[in-house]
C-alpha positions in Angstrom: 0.0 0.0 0.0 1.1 3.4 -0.8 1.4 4.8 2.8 1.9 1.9 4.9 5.1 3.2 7.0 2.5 5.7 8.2 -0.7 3.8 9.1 0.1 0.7 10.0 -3.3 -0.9 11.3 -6.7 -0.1 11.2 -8.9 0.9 14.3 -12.5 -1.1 14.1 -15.7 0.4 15.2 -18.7 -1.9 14.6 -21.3 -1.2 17.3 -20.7 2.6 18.2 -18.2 1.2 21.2 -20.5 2.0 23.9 -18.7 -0.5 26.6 -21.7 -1.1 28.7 -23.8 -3.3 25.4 -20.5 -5.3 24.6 -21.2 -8.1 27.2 -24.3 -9.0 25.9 -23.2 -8.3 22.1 -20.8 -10.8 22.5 -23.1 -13.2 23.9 -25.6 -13.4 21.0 -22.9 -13.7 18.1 -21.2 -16.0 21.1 -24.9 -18.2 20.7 -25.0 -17.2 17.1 -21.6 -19.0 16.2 -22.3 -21.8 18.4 -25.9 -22.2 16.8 -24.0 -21.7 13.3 -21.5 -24.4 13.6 -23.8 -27.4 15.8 -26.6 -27.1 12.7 -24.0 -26.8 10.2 -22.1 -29.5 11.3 -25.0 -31.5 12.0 -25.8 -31.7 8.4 -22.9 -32.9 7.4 -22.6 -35.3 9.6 -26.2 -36.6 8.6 -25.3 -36.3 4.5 -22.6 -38.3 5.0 -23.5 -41.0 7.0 -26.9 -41.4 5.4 -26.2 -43.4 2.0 -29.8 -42.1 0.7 -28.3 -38.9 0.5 -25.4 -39.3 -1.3 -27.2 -37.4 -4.3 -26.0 -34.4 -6.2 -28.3 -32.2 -4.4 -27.4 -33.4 -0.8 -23.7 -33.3 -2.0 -24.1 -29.4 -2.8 -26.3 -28.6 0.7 -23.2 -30.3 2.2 -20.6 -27.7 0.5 -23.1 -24.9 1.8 -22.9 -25.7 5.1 -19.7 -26.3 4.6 -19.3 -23.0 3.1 -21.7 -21.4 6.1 -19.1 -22.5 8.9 -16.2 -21.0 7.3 -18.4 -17.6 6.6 -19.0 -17.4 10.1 -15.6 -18.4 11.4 -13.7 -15.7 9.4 -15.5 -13.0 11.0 -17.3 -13.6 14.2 -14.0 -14.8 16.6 -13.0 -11.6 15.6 -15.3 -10.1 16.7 -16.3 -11.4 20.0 -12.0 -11.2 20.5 -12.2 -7.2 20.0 -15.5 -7.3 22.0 -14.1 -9.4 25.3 -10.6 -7.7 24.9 -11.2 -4.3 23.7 -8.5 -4.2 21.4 -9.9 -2.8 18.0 -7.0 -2.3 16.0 -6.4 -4.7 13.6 -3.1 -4.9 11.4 -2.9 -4.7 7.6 -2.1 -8.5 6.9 -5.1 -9.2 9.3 -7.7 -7.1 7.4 -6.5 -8.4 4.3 -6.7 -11.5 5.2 -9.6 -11.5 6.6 -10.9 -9.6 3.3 -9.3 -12.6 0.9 -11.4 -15.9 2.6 -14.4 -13.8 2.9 -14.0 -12.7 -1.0 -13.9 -16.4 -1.3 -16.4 -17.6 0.3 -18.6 -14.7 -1.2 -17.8 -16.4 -4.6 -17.8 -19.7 -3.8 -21.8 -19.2 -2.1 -22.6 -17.6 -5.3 -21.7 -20.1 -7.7 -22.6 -23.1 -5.3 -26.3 -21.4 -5.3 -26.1 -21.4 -9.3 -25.3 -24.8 -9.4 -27.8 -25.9 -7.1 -30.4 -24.0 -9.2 -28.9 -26.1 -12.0 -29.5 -29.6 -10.1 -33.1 -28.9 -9.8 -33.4 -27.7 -12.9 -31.8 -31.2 -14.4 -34.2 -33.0 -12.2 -37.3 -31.1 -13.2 -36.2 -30.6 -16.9 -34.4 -33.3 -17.7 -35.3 -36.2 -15.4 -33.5 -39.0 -17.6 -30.3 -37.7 -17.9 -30.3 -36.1 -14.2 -27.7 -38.9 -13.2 -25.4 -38.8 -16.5 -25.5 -35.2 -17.1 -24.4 -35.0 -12.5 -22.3 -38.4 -12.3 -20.7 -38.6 -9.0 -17.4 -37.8 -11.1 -18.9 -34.6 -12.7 -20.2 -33.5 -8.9 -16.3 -33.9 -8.0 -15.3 -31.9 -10.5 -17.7 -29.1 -10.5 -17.1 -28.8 -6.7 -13.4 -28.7 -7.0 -13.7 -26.1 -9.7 -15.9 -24.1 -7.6 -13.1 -24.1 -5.2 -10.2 -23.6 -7.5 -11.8 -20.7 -8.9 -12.8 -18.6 -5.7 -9.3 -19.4 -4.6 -7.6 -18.0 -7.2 -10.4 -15.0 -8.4 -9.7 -13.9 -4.7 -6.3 -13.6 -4.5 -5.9 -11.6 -7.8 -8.9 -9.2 -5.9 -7.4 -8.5 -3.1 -3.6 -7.6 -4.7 -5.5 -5.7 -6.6 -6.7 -3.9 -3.2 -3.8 -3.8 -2.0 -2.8 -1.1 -4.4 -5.1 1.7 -2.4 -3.5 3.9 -0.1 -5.0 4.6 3.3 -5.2 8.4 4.0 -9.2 9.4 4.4 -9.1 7.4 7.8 -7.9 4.2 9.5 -11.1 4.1 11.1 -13.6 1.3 9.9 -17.4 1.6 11.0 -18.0 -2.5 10.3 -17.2 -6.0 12.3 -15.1 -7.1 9.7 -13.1 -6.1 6.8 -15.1 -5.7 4.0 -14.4 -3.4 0.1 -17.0 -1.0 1.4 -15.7 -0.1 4.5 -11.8 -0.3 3.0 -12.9 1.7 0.4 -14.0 5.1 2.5 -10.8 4.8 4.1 -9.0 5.3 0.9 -7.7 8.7 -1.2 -5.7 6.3 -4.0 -6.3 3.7 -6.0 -9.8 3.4 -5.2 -11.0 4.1 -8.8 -9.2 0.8 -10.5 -10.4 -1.0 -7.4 -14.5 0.3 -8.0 -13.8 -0.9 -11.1 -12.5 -4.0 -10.3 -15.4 -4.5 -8.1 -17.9 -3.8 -10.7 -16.5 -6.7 -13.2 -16.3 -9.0 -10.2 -19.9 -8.2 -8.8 -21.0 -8.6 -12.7 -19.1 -11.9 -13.1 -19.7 -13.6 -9.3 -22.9 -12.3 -8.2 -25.1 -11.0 -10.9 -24.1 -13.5 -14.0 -24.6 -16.6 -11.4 -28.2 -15.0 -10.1 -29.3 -14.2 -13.7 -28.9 -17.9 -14.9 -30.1 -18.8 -11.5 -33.8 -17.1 -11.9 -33.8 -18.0 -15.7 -33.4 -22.1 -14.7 -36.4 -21.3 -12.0 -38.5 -19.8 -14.5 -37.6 -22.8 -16.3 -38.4 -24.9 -13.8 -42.0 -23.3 -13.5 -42.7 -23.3 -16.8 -42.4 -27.1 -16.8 -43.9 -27.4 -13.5 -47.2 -26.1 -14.8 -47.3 -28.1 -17.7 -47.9 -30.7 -15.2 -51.4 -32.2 -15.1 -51.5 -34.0 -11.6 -51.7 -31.7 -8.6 -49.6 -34.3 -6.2 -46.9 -34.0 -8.8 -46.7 -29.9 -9.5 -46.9 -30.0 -5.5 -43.9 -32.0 -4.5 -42.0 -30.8 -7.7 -42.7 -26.9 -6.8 -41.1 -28.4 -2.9 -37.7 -29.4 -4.0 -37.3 -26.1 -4.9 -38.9 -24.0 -2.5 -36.2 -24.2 0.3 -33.8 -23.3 -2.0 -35.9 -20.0 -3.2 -35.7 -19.1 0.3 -32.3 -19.3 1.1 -30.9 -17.3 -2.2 -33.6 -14.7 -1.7 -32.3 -13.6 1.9 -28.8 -14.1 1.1 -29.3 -12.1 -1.8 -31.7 -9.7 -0.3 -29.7 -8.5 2.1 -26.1 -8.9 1.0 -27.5 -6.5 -2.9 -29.4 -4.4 -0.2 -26.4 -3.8 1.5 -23.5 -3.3 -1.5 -25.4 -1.6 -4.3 -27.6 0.9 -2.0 -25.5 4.0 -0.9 -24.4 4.2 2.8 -27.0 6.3 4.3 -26.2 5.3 7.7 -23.5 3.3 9.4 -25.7 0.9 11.5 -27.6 -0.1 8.6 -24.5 -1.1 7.2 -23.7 -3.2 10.1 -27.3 -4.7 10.3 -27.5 -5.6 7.0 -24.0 -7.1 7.4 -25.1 -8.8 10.3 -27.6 -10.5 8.6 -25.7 -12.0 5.7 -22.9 -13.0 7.2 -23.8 -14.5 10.6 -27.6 -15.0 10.4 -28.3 -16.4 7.2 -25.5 -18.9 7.6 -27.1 -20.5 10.5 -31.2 -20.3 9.2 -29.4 -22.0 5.7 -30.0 -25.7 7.3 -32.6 -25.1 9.4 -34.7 -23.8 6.0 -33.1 -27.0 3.9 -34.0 -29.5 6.8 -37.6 -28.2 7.9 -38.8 -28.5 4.0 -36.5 -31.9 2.9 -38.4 -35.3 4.3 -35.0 -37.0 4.1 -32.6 -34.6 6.1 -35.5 -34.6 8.8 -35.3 -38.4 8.6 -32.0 -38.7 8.7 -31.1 -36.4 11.7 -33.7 -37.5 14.0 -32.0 -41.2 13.5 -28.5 -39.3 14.5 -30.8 -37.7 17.6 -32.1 -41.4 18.7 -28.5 -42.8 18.0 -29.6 -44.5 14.7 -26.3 -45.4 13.2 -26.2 -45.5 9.3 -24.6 -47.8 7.4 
């Protein structure tokens, strides 16, 4: 960064630091995280154990909770660390860190909710070649893409981020790191990286949600065409958890990045939601409307062991 031998961490302000509300801040994200990982883990457990779910679909819900455990782990021990300790500043390599796996994990959600759009769209569509079109092999692959490519898109982000200089302020009105918050610290370099921004946002968030509302209107179209009542009813269910979920994740996370900061606390809440809430209500949604997961993890609850 340009000026780095003069500011040389930044100070975080998330909840206006009024001491007295930080003990019981820190115990809801402390119940938050806690809730987070138990569910999250829970369903993998049950997905992997459970040979009837060792389908395409259940393969993807897997990586999401997967991907939901790692979302809330990059910023909330953080947080409650700055909250129980008081210590707000945070170095350079830490922000940037922190900024490079949530970039990641931002893409990687993104993607994973295209492709899971796609599986139902296969199923629905295209119900004889659902299994040759996602072969356990192609699964592999199109997970370890998904992967590979958030890996690597997020490391050439954030050098590119590393190229603004810090002058405005080192001050940072969020719980984490994020481009929006970096971004009104900056006086350099912040045009390339708005730029930069824009492709990405194009390429990882509105080119994945585009194909992902074409494949349900898809979906629909076929859905309808169906005579029997029984049959449009448990088709339209496959799909409905997974409406759900990508509307409040994308709700709240386009709410947040594409509306102008009009206030600093709605920045936070907004934040708050995408980030920590929606990563733990993501397998409750999945498991209240799929018969198999609620199978499935009441055997695990009554100490049904799967084979």
């Amino acid at each position: 960064m340009g000026n780095r031998t003069s500011v040389q961490y930044f100070y975080m302000l998330p909840f206006s630091g009024k001491t007295r509300n930080k003990p019981l801040i820190s115990t809801i994200f402390f119940f938050i995280y806690l809730a987070g990982i138990l569910i999250n883990s829970s369903i993998i457990t049950v997905i992997c154990l459970e040979v009837q779910l060792h389908e395409p679909m259940y393969l993807f819900i897997c990586n999401l909770s997967i991907v939901d455990i790692f979302y809330t782990s990059v910023t909330i021990p953080k947080l409650l660390h700055m909250l129980l300790s008081g210590n707000h500043f945070v170095s350079f390599s830490q922000c940037y860190t922190q900024l490079y796996f949530f970039v990641t994990l931002i893409n990687t959600e993104d993607i994973l909710f295209f492709i899971m759009a796609y599986d139902r769209y296969v199923a629905i569509c295209l119900p004889l070649h659902y299994h040759r079109i996602l072969s356990r092999k192609n699964c592999i692959l199109i997970i370890i893409g998904i992967w590979t490519i958030s890996f690597l898109n997020s490391l050439l982000y954030v050098t590119s981020v590393l190229d603004m200089s810090s002058c405005h302020s080192n001050l940072i009105h969020q719980f984490f790191c994020d481009i929006k918050s970096l971004t009104k610290t900056t006086c350099t370099g912040t045009e390339i990286v708005l730029i930069i921004t824009g492709v990405e946002i194009l390429l990882f968030v509105f080119l994945p949600l585009m194909c992902t509302i074409i494949s349900y209107f898809t979906i629909f179209f076929v859905i309808l065409k169906i005579k029997s009542r029984e049959n449009r009813s448990k088709a339209f269910s496959t799909c409905s958890s997974h409406i759900t979920v990508i509307s409040i994740y994308y709700g709240t996370s386009l709410i947040d990045y594409m509306i102008p900061s009009y206030s600093d606390v709605l920045d936070v809440a907004f934040a708050v939601v995408y980030t920590t809430i929606t990563p733990v209500i993501n397998p409750i949604i999945y498991s209240l409307q799929n018969a198999n997961i609620k199978t499935a993890l009441l055997g695990v609850i009554k100490g049904r062991h799967f084979l």
